[in-house]
N, C-alpha and C positions, 0 to 999 in steps of 0.2 A: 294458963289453960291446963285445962285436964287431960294426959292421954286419953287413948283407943282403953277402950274397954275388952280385955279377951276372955273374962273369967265366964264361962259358960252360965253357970248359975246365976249370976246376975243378968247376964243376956234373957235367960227366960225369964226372969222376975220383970222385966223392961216391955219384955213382949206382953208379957201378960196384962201387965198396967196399961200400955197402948192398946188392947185390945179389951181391956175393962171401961177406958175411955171412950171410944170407939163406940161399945155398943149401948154406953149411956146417952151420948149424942143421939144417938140413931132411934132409943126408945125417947127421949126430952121430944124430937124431931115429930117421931110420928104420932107420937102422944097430941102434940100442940094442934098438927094438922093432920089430922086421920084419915083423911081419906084417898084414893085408891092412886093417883096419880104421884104425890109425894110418897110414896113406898115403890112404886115404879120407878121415879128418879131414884131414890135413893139404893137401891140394887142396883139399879144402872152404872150410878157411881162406883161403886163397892167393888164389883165385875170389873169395870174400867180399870180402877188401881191396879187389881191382883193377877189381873189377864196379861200387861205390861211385861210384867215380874218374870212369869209363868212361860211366856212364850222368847223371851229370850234364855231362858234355861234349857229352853226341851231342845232349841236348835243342835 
Protein backbone atom coordinates (compact mmCIF):
# COMPACT_ATOMS: atom_id res chain seq x y z
CA UNK A 1 0.00 0.00 0.00
CA UNK A 2 0.70 3.40 -0.56
CA UNK A 3 1.43 5.98 2.16
CA UNK A 4 -0.34 9.23 3.39
CA UNK A 5 -0.06 11.75 0.90
CA UNK A 6 1.40 15.22 2.51
CA UNK A 7 2.85 17.00 -0.63
CA UNK A 8 0.42 20.01 -0.57
CA UNK A 9 0.38 20.35 -4.27
CA UNK A 10 -0.92 17.18 -5.10
CA UNK A 11 -3.60 17.62 -2.18
CA UNK A 12 -5.15 20.41 -4.31
CA UNK A 13 -4.67 18.55 -7.66
CA UNK A 14 -6.96 15.76 -5.73
CA UNK A 15 -9.37 18.37 -4.50
CA UNK A 16 -9.71 19.66 -7.55
CA UNK A 17 -10.45 16.36 -9.37
CA UNK A 18 -13.10 15.42 -6.61
CA UNK A 19 -14.53 18.54 -7.00
CA UNK A 20 -14.43 18.28 -11.04
CA UNK A 21 -16.29 15.06 -10.40
CA UNK A 22 -18.58 16.23 -8.11
CA UNK A 23 -19.94 18.66 -10.21
CA UNK A 24 -20.18 16.64 -13.48
CA UNK A 25 -22.43 14.20 -11.55
CA UNK A 26 -24.49 16.95 -10.24
CA UNK A 27 -24.87 18.58 -14.01
CA UNK A 28 -25.29 14.45 -15.68
CA UNK A 29 -27.95 14.37 -12.46
CA UNK A 30 -29.88 17.43 -13.31
CA UNK A 31 -29.47 17.44 -16.95
CA UNK A 32 -31.30 13.83 -17.00
CA UNK A 33 -34.14 15.04 -14.47
CA UNK A 34 -34.58 18.67 -14.57
CA UNK A 35 -36.95 19.56 -12.72
CA UNK A 36 -37.23 21.58 -9.55
CA UNK A 37 -37.36 18.89 -6.73
CA UNK A 38 -34.05 16.87 -7.77
CA UNK A 39 -32.09 20.25 -7.56
CA UNK A 40 -33.72 20.62 -4.24
CA UNK A 41 -32.34 17.11 -3.10
CA UNK A 42 -29.49 17.47 -4.61
CA UNK A 43 -28.41 20.94 -2.52
CA UNK A 44 -29.79 19.26 0.20
CA UNK A 45 -27.25 16.76 -0.12
CA UNK A 46 -24.41 18.94 -0.94
CA UNK A 47 -25.42 21.22 2.49
CA UNK A 48 -25.55 17.88 4.41
CA UNK A 49 -21.88 16.75 3.49
CA UNK A 50 -20.19 20.06 4.04
CA UNK A 51 -22.28 21.29 7.12
CA UNK A 52 -20.92 18.06 9.00
CA UNK A 53 -17.34 19.12 8.14
CA UNK A 54 -18.03 22.79 8.91
CA UNK A 55 -19.60 22.68 12.30
CA UNK A 56 -17.29 20.38 13.85
CA UNK A 57 -14.45 22.92 12.99
CA UNK A 58 -16.16 26.10 14.29
CA UNK A 59 -16.55 24.30 17.77
Amino acid sequence: MLGDTCNPKLLYIKGGLMLLVGLMASDILVTLHGDWMTVVLLVTAVCGVFAGPIALFSM
